[in-house]
N, C-alpha and C positions, 0 to 999 in steps of 0.2 A: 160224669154226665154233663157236668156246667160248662167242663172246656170243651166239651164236644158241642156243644148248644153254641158258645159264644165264637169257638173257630167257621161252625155254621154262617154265625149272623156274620161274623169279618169277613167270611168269603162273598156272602150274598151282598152285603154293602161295597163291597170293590167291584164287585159284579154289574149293581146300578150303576156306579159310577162311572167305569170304562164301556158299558151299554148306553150313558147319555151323552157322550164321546162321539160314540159309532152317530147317536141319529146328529148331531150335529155336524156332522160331516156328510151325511148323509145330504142331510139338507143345502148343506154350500152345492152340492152337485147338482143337486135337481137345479137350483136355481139357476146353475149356471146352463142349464137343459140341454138338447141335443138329444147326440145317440147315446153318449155315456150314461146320462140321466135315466134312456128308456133301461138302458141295459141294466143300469142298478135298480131301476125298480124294478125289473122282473126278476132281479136275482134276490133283491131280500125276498121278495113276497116268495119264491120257491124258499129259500133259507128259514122261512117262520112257518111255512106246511114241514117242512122235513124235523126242525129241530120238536113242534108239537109230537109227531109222529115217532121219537125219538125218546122223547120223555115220556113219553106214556108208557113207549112200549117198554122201557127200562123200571117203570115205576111198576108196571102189571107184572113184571117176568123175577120180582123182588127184588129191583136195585131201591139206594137209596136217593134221598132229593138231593146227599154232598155229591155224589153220583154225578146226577143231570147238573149241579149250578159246575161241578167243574168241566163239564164239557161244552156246555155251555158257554162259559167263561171263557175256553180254549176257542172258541170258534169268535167269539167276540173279540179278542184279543188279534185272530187275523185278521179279521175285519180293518180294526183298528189300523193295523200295520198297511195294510191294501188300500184302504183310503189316504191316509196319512203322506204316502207318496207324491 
């Protein structure tokens, strides 16, 4: 039960961290504004309705929370790689 609790927290903590990644990258582009800008803001704000929508529906239908942080984490990780370019 501990290594499953503590493989938990290591995931969720790499999670935060490659997620404060994404918004700082994020942010270089707004600022740098235009249409790239408009277009990443409409794509995360669809990106945080879908992935809410997502985790619910996996938490409701009996998945677990290692579940949503690793898909989670897989989508943030493109992120990562898409902005990063």
């Amino acid at each position: 039960m501990f290594k499953t609790w503590m493989t938990f927290a290591f995931n969720a903590a790499r999670l935060q961290r490659e997620a404060q990644t994404v918004v700082a990258l994020r942010m270089m582009k707004f600022a740098r504004g235009g249409k790239a800008a408009e277009r990443e803001a409409q794509r995360m704000v669809a990106e945080k309705g879908l992935a809410l929508a997502e985790a619910a529906s996996t938490l409701a239908t009996g998945g677990s929370m290692q579940k949503v942080v690793r898909r989670v984490q897989s989508r943030v990780s493109s992120n990562k790689r898409r902005l990063s370019r």
